[in-house]
C-alpha positions in Angstrom: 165.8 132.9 56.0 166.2 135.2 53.0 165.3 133.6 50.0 166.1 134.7 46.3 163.8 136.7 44.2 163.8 133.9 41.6 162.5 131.4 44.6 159.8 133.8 46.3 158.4 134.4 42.5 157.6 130.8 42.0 157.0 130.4 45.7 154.5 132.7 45.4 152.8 132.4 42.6 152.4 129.1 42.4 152.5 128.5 38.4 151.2 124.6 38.1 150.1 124.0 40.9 146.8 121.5 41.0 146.1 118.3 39.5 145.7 116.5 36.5 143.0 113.8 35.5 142.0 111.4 33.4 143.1 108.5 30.7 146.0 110.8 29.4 147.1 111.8 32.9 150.1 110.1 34.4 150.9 110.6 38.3 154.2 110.4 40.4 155.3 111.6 44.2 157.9 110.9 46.5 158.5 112.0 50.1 156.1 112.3 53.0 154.5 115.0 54.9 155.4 114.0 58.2 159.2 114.1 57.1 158.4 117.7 56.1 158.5 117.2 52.3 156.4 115.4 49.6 155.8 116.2 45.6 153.3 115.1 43.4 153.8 115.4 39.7 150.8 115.1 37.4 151.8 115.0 33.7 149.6 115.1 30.7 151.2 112.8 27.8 150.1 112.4 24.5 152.4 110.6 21.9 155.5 110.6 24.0 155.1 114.3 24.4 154.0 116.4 27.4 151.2 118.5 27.0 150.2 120.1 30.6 151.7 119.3 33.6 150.9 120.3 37.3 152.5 119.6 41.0 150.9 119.6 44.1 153.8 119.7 47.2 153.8 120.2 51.0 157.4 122.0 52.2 159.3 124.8 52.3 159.3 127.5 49.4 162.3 126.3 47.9 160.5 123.0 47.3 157.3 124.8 46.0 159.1 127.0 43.7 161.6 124.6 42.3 158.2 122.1 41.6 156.0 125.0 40.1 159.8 126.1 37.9 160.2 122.6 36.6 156.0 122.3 35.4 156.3 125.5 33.7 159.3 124.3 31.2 157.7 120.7 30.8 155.2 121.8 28.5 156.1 120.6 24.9 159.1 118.4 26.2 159.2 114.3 25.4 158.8 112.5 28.5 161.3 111.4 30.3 162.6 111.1 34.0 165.1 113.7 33.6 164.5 116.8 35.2 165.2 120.1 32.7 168.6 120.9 34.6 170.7 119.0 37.4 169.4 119.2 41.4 172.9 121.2 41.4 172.0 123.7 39.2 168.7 124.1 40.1 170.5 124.6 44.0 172.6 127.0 42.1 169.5 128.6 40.4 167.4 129.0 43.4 170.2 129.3 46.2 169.1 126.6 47.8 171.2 126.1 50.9 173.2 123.2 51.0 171.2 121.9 54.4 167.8 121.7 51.9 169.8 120.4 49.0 168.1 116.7 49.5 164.4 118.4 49.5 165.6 118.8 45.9 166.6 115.2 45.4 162.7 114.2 46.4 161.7 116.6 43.7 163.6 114.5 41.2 161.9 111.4 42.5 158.8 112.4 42.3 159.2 113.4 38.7 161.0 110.3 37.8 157.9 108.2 39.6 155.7 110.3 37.2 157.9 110.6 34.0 158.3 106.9 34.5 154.4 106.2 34.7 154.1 107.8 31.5 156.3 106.0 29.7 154.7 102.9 29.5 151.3 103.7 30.1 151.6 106.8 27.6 151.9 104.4 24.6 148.8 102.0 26.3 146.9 104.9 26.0 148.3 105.9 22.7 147.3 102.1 21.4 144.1 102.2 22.9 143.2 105.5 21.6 143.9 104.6 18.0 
């Protein structure tokens, strides 16, 4: 398969990729390895606000370079279970082929999961802290 240039950049480079820990650090993944794709989202919340954010995933470039995309512009955004643009125009910005299309539709889910997990648990922390 031929992929764009946009996709091997972030394929291969990685950008984001690890974990996140403790009291500040919200968690969120969707998918399964033996179905051939899972995401992890780790973000870093303070006051409604995201302040690092990393992705662990297992499947194929597309999926890793869409994830490691998507930590790199969540930086400085409030939280919230919306990816930064549509699955269609990130299939559109990473010529996704319409066969991998739901690959990106686990990506959203695992975001949501861990935009969702901050929410909540954001402002617990928040309360706790102060």
């Amino acid at each position: 398969m031929k992929y764009s240039e946009l996709t091997l950049h972030y394929f291969e480079s990685a950008p984001g990729a690890g974990a996140l820990s403790g009291a500040d650090a919200f968690r969120g993944n969707a998918g399964s390895r033996g179905r051939g794709t899972w995401v992890q989202f780790d973000l870093q919340v303070r006051s409604g606000t995201i302040r690092a954010a990393r992705f662990q995933a297992f499947g194929c470039p597309h999926t890793i370079a869409v994830s490691a995309w998507i930590v790199e512009r969540a930086v400085g955004r409030s939280v919230g279970t919306a990816l930064p643009e549509t699955v269609e125009d990130l299939s559109d910005r990473f010529a996704v082929p319409v066969e991998k299309r739901g690959r990106l539709l686990i990506i959203e889910d695992a975001w949501a999961a861990a935009a969702a997990a901050a929410g909540p648990a954001a402002e617990e922390v928040l309360r706790a802290g102060t």
